[in-house]
C-alpha positions in Angstrom: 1.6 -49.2 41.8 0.1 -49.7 45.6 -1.1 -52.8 47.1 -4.7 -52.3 46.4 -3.8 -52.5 42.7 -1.8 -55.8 43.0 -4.5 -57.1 44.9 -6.6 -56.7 42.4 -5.2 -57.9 39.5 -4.1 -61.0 41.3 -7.8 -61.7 42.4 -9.0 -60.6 39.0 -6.6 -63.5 38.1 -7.5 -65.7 40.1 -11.0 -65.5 39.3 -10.5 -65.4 35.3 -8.8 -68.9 35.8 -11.4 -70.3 38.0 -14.0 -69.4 35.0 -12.0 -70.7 33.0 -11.9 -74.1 34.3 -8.5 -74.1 35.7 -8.0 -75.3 39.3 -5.6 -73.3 41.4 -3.5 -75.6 42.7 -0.7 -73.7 45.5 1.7 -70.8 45.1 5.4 -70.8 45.9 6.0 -67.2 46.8 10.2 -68.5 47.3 10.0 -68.8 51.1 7.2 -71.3 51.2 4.4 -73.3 48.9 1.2 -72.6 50.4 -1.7 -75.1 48.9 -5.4 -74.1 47.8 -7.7 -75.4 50.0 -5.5 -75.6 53.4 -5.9 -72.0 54.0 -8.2 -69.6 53.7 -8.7 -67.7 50.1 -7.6 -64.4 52.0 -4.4 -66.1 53.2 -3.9 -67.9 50.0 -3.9 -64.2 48.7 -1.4 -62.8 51.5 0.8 -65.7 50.7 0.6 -65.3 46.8 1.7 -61.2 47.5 4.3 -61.6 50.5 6.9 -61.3 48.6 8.1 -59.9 44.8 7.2 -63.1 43.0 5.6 -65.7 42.7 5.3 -69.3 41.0 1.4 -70.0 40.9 0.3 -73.5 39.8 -3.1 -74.8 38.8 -4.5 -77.9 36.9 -6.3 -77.1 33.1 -8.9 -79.6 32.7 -6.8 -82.4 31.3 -5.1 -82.7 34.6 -2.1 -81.4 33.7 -0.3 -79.2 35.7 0.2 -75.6 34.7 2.5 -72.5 36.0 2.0 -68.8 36.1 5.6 -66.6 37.1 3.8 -63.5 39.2 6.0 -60.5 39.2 4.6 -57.8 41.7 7.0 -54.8 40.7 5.8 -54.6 37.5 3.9 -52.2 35.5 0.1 -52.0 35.4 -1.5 -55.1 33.5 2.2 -57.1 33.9 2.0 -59.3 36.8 1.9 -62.5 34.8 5.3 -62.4 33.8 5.6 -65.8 31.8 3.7 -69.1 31.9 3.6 -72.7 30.8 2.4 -72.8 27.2 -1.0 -74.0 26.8 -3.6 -73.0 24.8 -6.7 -72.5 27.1 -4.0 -70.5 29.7 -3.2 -68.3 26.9 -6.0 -66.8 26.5 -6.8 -66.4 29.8 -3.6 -64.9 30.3 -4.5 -62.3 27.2 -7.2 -61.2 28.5 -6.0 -60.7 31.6 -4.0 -58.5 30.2 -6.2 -56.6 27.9 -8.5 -56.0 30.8 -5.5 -54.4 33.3 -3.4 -52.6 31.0 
């Protein structure tokens, strides 16, 4: 897959969990967490992609803390790799999926 395709699946992503209420917290791409909010959504982006995974955490509506495991390397419609369990993030995740694969 090229970058174009990672790119967007990873904003399709990030837009399914802002619709569905979650709030993207940072992303840990293993050299550095970068928060929402302190940089700009197109380096939020860069940083989420720099390297070949990622740990992307955001807040369901209850407050608590969530994680997504983003594995760029992957096939088509598999970049979320594995996740906390939670209900609501399931079935964003599943669509997610059903949308890119």
């Amino acid at each position: 897959m090229n970058a174009d395709t990672y790119r967007n699946e990873t904003l399709d992503l990030f837009r399914r969990l802002q619709k569905a209420e979650f709030r993207i917290i940072s992303v840990d791409n293993g050299e550095e967490e970068t928060f929402w909010g302190e940089v700009d959504a197109e380096t939020f982006l860069e940083e989420t992609m720099a390297c070949d995974e990622a740990h992307l955490y955001v807040e369901n509506t209850s407050g608590k803390r969530r994680m997504l495991y983003l594995v760029y390397g992957n096939g088509k419609g598999e970049l979320v790799c594995d996740y906390t369990c939670d209900d609501d993030l399931e079935r964003v995740v599943d669509a997610f999926y059903q949308a890119n694969s």
